[in-house]
LOFI-574963 format. One record per atom (N, C-alpha, C): residue in three letters; y negated, x, z negated. Coordinates in steps of 0.02 Angstrom, whole numbers, padded with zeros to 5 digits, always signed. Atoms other than C-alpha are relative to their C-alpha. Layout:
REM LOFI-574963
ALAYXZ...
***
This chain:
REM LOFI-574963
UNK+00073+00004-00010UNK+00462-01079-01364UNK-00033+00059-00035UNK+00041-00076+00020UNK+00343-00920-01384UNK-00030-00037-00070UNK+00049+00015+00074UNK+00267-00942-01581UNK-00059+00039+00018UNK+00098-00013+00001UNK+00052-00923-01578UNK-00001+00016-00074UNK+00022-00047+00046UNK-00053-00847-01681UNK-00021-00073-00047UNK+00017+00049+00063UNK-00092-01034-01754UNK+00076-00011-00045UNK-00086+00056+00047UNK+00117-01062-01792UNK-00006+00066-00059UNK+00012-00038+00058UNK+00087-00891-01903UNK-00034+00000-00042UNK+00057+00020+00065UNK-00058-00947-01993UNK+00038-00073-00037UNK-00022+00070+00026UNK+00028-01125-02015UNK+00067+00035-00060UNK-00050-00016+00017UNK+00189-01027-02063UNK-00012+00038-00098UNK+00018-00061+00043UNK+00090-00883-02189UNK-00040-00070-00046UNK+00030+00031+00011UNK-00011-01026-02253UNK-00071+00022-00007UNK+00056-00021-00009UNK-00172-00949-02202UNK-00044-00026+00058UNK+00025-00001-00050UNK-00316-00949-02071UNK+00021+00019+00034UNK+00011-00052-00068UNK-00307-00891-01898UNK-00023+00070+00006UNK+00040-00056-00012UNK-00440-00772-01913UNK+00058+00059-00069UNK-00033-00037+00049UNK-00333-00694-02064UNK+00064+00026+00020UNK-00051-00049-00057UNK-00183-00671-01945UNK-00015+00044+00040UNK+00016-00046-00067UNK-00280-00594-01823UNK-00031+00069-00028UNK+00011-00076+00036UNK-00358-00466-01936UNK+00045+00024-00045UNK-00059-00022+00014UNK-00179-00434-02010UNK+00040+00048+00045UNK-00021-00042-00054UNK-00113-00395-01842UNK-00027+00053+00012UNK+00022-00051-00005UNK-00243-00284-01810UNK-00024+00038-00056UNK+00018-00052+00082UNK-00246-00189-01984UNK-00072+00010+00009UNK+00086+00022+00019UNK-00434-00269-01998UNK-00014+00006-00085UNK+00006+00017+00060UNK-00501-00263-02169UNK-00005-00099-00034UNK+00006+00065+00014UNK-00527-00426-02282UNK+00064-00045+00006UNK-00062+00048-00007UNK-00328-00474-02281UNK+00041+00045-00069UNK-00037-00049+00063UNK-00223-00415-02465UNK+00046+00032+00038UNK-00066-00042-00051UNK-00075-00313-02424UNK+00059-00048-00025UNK-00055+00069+00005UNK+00045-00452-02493UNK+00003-00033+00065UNK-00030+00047-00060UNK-00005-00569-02356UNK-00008+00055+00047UNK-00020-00048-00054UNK-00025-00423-02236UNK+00061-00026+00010UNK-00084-00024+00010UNK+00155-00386-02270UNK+00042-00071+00024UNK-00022+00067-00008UNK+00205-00587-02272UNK-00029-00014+00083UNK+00007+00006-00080UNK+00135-00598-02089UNK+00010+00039+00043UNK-00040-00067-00063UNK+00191-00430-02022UNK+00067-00033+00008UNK-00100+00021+00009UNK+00373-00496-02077UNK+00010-00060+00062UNK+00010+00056-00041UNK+00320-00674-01984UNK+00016+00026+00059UNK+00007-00013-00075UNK+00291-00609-01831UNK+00035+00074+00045UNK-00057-00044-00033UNK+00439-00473-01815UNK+00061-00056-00011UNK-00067+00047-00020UNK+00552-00614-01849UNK-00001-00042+00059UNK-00003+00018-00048UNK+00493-00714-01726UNK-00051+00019+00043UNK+00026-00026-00085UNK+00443-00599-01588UNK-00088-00016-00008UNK+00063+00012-00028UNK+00271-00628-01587UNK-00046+00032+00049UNK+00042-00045-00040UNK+00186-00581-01448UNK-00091-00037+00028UNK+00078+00004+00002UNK-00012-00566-01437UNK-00022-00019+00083UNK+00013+00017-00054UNK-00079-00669-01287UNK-00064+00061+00041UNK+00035-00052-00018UNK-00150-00517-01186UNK-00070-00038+00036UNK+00049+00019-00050UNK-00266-00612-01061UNK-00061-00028-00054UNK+00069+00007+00049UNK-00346-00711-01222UNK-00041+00028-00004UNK+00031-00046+00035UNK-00378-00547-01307UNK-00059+00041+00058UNK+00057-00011-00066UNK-00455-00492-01137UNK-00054-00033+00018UNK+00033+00034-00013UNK-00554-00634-01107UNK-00050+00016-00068UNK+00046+00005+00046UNK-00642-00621-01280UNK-00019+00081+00003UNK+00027-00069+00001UNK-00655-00416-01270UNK-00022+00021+00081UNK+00009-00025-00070UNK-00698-00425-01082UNK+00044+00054+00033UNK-00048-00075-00042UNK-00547-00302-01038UNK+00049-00025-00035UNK-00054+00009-00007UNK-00381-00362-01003UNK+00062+00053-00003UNK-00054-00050-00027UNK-00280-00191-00958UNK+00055-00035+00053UNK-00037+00036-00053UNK-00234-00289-00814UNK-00036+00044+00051UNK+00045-00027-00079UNK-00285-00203-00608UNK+00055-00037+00028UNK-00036+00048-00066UNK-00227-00314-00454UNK+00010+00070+00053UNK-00021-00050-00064UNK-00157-00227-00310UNK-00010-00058+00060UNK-00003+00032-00056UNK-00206-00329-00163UNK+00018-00001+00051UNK-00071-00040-00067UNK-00079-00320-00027UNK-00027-00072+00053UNK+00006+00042-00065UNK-00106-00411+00157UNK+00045-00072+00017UNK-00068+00051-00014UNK+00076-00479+00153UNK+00046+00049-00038UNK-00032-00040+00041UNK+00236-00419+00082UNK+00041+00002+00044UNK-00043+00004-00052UNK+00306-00370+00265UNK+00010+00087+00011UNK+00021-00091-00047UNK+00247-00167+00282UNK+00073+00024-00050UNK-00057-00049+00020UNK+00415-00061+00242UNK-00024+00057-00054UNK+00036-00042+00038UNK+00296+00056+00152UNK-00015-00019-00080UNK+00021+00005+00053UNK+00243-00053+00012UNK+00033-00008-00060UNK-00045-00015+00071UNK+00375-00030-00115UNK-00034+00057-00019UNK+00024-00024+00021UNK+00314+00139-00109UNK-00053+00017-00027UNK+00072+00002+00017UNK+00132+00120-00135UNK+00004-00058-00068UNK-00019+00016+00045UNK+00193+00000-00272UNK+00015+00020-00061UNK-00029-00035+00051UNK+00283+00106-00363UNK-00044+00059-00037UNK+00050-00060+00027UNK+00143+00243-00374UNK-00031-00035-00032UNK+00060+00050+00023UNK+00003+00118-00419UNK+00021-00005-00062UNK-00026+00022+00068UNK+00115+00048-00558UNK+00007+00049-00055UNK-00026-00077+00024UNK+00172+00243-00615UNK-00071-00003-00042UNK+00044-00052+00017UNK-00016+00310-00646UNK-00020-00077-00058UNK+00028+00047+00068UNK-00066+00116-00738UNK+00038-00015-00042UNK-00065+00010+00055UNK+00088+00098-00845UNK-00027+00078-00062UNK+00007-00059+00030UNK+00059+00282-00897UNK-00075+00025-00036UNK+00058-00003+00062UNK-00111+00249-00965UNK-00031-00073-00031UNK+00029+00060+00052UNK-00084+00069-01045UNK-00006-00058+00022UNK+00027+00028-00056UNK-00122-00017-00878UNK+00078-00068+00006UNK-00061+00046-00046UNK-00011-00191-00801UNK-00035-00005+00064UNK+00013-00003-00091UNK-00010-00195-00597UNK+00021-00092+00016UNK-00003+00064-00040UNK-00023-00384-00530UNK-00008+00015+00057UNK+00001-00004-00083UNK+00026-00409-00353UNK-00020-00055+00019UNK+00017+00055-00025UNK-00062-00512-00249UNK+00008+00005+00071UNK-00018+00012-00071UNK-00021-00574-00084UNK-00037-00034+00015UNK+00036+00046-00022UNK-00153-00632-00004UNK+00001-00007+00071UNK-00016+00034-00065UNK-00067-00676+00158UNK-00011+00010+00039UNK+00060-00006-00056UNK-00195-00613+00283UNK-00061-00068-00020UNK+00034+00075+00006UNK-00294-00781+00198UNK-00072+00028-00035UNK+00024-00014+00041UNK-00465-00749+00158UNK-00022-00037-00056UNK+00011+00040+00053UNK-00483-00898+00042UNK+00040+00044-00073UNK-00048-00029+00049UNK-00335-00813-00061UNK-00021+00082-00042UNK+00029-00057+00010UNK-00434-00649-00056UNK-00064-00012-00063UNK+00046+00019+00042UNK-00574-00731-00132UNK-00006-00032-00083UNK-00021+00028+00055UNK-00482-00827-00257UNK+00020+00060-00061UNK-00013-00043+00031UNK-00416-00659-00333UNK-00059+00028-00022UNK+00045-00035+00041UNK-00561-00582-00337UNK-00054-00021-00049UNK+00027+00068+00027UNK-00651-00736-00418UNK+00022+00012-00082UNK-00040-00044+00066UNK-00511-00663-00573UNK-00055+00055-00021UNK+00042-00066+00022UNK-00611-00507-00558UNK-00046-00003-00026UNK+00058+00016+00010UNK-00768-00578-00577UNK-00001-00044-00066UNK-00016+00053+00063UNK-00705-00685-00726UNK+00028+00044-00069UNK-00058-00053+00030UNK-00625-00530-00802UNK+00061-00029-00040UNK-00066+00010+00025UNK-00460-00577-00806UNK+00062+00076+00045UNK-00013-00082+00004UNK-00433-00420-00716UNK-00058+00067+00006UNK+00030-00057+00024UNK-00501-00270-00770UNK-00036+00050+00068UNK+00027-00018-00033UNK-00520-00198-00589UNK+00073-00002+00085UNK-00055+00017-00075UNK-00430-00211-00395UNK-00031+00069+00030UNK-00003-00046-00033UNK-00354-00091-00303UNK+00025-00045+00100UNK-00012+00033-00058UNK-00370-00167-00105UNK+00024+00041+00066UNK-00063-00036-00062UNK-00228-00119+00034UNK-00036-00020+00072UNK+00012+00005-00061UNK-00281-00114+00221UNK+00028-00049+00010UNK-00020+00053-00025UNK-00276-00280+00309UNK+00009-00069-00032UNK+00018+00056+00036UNK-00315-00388+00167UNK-00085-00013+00010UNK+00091+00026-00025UNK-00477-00480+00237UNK-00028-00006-00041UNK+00071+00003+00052UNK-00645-00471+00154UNK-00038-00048+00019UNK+00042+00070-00020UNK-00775-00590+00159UNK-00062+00013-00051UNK+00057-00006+00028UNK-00927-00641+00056UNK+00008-00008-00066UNK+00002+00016+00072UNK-00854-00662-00107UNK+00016+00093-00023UNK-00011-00069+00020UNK-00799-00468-00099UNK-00079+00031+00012UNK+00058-00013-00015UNK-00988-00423-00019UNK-00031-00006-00061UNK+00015+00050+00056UNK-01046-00516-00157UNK-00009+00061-00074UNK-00019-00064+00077UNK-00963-00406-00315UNK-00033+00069+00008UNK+00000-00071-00038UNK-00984-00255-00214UNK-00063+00019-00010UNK+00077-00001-00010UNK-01186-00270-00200UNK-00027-00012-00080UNK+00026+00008+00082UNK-01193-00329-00393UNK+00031+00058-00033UNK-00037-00049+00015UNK-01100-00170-00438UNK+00042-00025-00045UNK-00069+00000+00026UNK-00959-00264-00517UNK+00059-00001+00034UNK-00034-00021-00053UNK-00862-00206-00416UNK+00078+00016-00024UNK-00056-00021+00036UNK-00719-00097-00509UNK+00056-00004+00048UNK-00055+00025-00062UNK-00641-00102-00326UNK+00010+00072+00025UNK-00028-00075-00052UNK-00554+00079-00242UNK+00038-00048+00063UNK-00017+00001-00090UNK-00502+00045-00051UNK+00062+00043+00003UNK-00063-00023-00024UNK-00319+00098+00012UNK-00004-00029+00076UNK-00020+00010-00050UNK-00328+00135+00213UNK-00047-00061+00039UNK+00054+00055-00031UNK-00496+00015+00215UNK-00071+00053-00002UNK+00060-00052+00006UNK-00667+00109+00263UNK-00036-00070+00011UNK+00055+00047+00007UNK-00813-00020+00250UNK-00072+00036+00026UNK+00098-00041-00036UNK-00988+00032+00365UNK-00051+00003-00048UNK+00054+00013+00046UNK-01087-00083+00234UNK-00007+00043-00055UNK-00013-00054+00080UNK-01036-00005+00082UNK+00031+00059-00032UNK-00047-00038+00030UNK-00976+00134-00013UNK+00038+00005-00058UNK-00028+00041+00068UNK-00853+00101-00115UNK+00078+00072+00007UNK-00057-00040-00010UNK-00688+00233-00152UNK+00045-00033+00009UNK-00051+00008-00046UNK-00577+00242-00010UNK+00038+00059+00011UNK-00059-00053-00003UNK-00421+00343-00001UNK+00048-00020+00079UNK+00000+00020-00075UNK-00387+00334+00203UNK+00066+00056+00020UNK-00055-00038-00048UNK-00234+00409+00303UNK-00049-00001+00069UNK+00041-00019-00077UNK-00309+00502+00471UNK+00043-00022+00031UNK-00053+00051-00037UNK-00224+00367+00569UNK+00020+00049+00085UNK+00032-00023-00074UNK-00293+00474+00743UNK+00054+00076-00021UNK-00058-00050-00008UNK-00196+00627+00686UNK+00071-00023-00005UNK-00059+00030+00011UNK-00048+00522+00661UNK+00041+00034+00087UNK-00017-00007-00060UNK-00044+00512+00848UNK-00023+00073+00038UNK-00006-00087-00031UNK-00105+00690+00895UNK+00046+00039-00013UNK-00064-00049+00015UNK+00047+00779+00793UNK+00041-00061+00055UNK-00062+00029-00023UNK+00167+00645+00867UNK+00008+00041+00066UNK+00012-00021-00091UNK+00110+00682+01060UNK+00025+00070-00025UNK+00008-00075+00000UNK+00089+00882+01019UNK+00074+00019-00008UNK-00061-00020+00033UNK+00263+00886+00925UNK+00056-00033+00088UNK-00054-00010-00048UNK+00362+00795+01077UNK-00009+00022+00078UNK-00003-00046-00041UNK+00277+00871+01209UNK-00012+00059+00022UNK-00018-00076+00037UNK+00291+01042+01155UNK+00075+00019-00005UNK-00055-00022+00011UNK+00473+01025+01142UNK+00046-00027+00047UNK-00054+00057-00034UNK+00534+00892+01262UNK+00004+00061+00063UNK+00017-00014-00064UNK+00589+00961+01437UNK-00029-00045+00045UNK+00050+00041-00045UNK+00500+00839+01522UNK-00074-00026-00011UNK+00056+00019+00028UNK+00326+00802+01520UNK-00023-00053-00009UNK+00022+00077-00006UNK+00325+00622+01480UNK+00023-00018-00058UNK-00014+00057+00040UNK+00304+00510+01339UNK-00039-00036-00007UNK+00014+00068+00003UNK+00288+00344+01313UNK-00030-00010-00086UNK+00020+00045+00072UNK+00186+00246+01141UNK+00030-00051+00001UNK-00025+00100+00015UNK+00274+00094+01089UNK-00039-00005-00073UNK+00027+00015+00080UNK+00158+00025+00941UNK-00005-00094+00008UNK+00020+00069+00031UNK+00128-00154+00874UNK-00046-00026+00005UNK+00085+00046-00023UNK-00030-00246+00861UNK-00056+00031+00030UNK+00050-00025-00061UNK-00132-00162+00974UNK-00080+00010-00038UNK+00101+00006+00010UNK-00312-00225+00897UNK+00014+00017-00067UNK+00009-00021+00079UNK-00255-00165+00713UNK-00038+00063+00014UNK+00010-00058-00013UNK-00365-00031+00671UNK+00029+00076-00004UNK-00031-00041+00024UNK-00223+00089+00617UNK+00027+00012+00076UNK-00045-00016-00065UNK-00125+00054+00770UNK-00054+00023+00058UNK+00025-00018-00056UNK-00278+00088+00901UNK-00026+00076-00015UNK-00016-00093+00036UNK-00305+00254+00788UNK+00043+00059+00042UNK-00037-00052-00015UNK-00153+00321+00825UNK-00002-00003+00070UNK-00023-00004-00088UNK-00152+00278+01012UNK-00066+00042+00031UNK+00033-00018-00022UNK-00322+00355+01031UNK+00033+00085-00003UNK-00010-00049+00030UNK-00260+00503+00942UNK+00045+00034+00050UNK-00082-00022-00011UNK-00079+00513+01050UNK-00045-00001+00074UNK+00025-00030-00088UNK-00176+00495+01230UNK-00057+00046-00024UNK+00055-00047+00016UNK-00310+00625+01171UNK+00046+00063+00014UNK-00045-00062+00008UNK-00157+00754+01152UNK+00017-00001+00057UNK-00070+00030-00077UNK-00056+00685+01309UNK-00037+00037+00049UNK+00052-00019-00040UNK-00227+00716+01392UNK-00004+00063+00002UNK+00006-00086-00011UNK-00243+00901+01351UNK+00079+00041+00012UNK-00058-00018-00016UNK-00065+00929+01365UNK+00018-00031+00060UNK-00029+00040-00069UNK-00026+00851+01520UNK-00034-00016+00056UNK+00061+00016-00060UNK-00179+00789+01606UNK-00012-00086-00008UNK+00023+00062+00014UNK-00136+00608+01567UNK+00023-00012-00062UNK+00009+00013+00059UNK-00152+00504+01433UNK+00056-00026-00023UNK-00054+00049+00008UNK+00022+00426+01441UNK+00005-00082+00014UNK+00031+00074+00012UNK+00084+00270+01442UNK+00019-00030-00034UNK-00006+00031+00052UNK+00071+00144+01321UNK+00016-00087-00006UNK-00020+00059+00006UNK+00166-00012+01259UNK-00018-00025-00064UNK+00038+00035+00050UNK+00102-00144+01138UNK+00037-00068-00022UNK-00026+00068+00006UNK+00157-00289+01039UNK+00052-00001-00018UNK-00098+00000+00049UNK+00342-00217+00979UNK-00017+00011-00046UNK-00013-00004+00091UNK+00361-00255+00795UNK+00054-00022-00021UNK-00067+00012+00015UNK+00535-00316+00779UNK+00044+00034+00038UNK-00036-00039-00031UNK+00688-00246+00820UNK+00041-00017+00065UNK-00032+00038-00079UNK+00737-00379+00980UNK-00057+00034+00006UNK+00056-00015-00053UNK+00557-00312+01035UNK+00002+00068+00029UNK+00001-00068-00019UNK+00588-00125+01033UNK+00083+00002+00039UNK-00055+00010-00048UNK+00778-00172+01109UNK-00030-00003+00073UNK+00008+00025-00074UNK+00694-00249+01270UNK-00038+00042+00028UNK+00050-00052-00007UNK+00551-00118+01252UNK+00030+00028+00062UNK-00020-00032-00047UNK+00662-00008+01325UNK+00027+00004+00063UNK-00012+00020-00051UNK+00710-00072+01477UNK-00038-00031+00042UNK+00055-00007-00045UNK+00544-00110+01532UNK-00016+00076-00003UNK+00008-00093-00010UNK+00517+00087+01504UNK+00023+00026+00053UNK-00034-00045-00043UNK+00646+00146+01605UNK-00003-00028+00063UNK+00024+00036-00048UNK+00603+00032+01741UNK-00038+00050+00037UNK+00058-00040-00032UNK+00438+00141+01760UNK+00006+00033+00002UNK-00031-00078+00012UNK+00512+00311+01695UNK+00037+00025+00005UNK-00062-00042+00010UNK+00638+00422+01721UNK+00013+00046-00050UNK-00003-00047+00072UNK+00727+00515+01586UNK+00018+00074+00029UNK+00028+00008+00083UNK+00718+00612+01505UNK-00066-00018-00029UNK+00041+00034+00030UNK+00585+00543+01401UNK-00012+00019-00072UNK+00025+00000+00060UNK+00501+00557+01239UNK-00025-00074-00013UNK+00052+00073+00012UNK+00434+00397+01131UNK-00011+00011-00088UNK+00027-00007+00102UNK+00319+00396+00980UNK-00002-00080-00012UNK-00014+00085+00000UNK+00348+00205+00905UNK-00043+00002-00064UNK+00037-00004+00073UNK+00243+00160+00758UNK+00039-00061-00049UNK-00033+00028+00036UNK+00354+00023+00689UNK+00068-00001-00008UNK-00071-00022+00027UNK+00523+00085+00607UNK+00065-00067+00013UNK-00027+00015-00017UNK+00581-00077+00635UNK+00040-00001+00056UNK-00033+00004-00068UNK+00582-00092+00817UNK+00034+00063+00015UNK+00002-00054+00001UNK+00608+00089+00817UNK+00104-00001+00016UNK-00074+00007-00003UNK+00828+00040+00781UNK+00006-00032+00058UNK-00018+00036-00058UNK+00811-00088+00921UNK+00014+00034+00053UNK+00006-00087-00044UNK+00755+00068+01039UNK+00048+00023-00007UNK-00049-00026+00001UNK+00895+00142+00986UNK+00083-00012+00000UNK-00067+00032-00025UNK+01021+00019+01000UNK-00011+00000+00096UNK-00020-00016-00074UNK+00970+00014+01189UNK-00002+00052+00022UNK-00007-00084-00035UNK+00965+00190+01229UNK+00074-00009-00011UNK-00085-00013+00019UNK+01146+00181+01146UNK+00025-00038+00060UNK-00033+00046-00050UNK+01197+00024+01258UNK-00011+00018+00084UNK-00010-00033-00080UNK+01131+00111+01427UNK+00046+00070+00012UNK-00057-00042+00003UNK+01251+00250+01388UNK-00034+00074-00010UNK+00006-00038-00002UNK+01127+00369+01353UNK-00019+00034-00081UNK-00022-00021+00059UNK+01127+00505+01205UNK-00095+00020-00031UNK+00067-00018+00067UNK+00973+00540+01058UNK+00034+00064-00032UNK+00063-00022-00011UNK+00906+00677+01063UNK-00004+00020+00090UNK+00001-00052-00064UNK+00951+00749+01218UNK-00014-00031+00079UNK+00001+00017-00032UNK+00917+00605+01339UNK-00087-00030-00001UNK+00065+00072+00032UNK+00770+00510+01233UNK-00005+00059-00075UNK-00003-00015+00064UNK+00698+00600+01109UNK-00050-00063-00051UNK+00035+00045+00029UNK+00613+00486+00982UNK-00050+00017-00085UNK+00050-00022+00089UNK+00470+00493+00818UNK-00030-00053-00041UNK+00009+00050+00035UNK+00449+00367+00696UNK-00061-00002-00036UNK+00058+00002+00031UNK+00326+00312+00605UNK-00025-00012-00114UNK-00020+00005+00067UNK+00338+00336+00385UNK+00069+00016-00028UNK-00060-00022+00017UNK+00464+00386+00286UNK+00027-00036-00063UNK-00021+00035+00026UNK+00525+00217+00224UNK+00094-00019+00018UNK-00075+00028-00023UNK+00696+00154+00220UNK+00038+00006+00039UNK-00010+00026-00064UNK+00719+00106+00395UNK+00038+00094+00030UNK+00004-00059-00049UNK+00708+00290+00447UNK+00047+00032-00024UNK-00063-00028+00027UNK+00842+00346+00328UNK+00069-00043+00020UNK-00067+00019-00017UNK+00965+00216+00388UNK+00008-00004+00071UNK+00001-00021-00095UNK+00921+00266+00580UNK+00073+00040-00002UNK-00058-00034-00026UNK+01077+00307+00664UNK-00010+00043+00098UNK+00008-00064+00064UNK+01036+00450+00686UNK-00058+00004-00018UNK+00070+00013+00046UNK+00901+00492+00562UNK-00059+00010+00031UNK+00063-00030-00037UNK+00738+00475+00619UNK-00048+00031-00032UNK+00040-00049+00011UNK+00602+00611+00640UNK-00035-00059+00005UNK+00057+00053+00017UNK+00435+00527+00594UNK-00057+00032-00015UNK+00088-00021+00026UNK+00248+00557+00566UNK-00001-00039-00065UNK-00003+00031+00074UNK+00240+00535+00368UNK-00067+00011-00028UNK+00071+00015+00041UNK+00068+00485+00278UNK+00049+00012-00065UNK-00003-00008+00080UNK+00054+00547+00080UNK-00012-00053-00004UNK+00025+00063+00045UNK+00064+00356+00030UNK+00001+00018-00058UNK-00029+00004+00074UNK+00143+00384-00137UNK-00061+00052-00008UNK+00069-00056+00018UNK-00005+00537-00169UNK-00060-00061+00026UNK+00054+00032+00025UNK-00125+00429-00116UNK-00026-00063-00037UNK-00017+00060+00040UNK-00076+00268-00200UNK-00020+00023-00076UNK-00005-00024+00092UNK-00073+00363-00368UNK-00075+00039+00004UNK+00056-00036+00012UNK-00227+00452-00339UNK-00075-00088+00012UNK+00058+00091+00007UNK-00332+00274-00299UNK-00001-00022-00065UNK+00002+00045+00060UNK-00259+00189-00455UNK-00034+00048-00043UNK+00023-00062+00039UNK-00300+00374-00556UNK-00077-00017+00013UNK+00091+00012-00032UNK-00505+00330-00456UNK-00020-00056-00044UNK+00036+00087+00049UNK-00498+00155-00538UNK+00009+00015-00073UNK+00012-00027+00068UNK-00447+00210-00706UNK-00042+00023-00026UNK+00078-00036+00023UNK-00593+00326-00708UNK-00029-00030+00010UNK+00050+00047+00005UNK-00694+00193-00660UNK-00006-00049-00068UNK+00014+00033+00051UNK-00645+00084-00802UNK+00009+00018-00063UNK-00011-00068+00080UNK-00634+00232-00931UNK-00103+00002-00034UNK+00099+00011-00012UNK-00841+00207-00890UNK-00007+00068+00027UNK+00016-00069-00041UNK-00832+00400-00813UNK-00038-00021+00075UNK+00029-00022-00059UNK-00940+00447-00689UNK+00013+00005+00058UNK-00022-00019-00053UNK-00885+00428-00524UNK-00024-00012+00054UNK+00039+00001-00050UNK-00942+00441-00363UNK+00055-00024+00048UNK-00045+00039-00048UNK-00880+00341-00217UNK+00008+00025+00053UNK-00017-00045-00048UNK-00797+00472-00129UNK+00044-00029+00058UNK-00038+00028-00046UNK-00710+00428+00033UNK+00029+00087+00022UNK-00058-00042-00004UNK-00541+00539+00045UNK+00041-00004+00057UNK-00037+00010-00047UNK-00453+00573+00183UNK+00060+00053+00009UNK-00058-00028+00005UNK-00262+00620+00184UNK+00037+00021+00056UNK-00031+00007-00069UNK-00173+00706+00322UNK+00083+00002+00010UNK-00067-00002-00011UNK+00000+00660+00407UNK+00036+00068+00013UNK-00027-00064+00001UNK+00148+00786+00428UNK+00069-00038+00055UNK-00071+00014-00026UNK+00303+00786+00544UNK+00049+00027-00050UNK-00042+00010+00036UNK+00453+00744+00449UNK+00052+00003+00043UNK-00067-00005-00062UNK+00609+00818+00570UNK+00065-00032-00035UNK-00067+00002+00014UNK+00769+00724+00583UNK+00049-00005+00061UNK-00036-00038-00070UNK+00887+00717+00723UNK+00000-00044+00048UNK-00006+00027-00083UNK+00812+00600+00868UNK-00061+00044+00026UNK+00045-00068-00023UNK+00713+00774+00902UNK+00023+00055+00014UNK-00031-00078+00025UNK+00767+00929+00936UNK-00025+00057+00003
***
């Protein structure tokens, strides 16, 4: 069982308050019992309940990371940055999963408002509501945006140009393909990331080609981008290009290109979407449209820091652009 700051006063035979201004080399404690309660509380571990000490100094050195779900292939990396820049000045990263739920959204930030955390960093696709409106309008806010732009408010947002995502994709495979055709396979259709890039990829298709392409919706697993393809080739003849936005389905695709007997790159070329995991254990590796997460992950949490350093900041809205990342279902 963890020993408190009362089992060290019981132990030292002192007050509370005389432990606590020991620990923190406060005046008004001799250096005998100093010394007799430093000893206490390296023998048994003592560790200082952080959230207390937060609660009574209004600042925890706690920031939430508010995540949608814990399904996107990406968010290890945006994890790992976040945690990097608050570790490195003192900072702990709580993850919260708030499900797509906005009750759960509210409940967290309800913390915020209680200061039990110090300030939230909120991921695209975690719903808002009136308890975030709410903070936001009272300026306790202490909130930076990841990949969320808000009409009402301005609040710092660090945004991937979702729309160039899909203009390099198009430009890059039909610029190189011999045939002038490719196909979109993306996922949820009404997300605003995913109708981004599709505006972005028939905008290119359009000036390169005349049409806008055509586009499939609704593959996010890897049976979905398997079957994908065989409604494709139904309509198309290859050779073919396909920009996919989810890495999962992205292997499925490529298990049926394999199973109709035909070869990557030279039959099907293909372009992924991030440069998580998935895309390194593509057989063969896939080329991909890669967003600076990790740069902008670390540069958000670096925005909130300065916010709760009390600096001056202005609620800049940043916008990061993608890059093609070549690997060999391109050539």
């Amino acid at each position: 069982m963890a020993v408190t700051l009362k089992d060290l006063a019981r132990m030292a035979g002192v007050a509370e308050s005389t432990v606590s201004r020991a620990l923190n080399n406060k005046p008004g404690v001799s250096e005998e019992t100093r010394e007799e309660i430093l000893k206490l509380a390296a023998e048994y571990n003592y560790q200082p309940n952080r959230l207390a000490q937060g609660l009574a100094k209004k600042k925890t050195s706690i920031i939430a990371l508010l995540l949608p779900d814990l399904k996107n292939l990406s968010y290890p990396d945006l994890i790992a940055a976040v945690e990097e820049v608050a570790n490195d000045s003192g900072y702990q990263v709580v993850l919260c999963n708030t499900a797509g739920s906005p009750e759960k959204t509210a409940a967290y930030l309800d913390l915020l408002q209680r200061n039990q955390f110090d300030g939230v960093i909120i991921v695209d696709g975690t719903p808002t509501g009136g308890k975030f409106l709410q903070l936001a309008l009272e300026n306790k806010n202490n909130m930076v945006l990841i990949n969320m732009l808000l009409e009402e408010l301005l609040l710092p947002s660090h945004l991937t140009d979702y729309r160039q995502e899909g203009v390099l994709a198009a430009e890059f495979l039909l610029n190189s393909a011999d045939s002038q055709q490719a196909a979109m396979i993306l996922g949820d259709g009404q997300e605003y990331r995913e109708s981004e890039r599709r505006e972005g990829f028939m905008e290119a298709s359009r000036r390169l080609t005349g049409s806008g392409g055509e586009v499939f919706s609704g593959v996010e697993s890897r049976e979905d981008g398997y079957q994908v393809f065989f409604q494709i080739v139904e309509r198309m003849e290859p050779p073919l290009s396909f920009y996919i936005t989810e890495n999962l389905a992205a292997l499925g695709l490529l298990e049926a290109i394999k199973t109709g007997g035909y070869l990557v790159p030279e039959d099907f070329q293909l372009i992924g979407t991030g440069s998580n995991f998935i895309a390194g254990i593509a057989s063969p590796q896939l080329t991909v449209v890669d967003e600076p997460l990790t740069e902008m992950a670390g540069n958000a949490a670096s925005n909130l820091l300065q916010m709760l350093s009390e600096e001056k900041v202005e609620p800049e809205i940043r916008v990061y652009q993608p890059e093609i990342i070549t690997g060999e279902t391109t050539l």
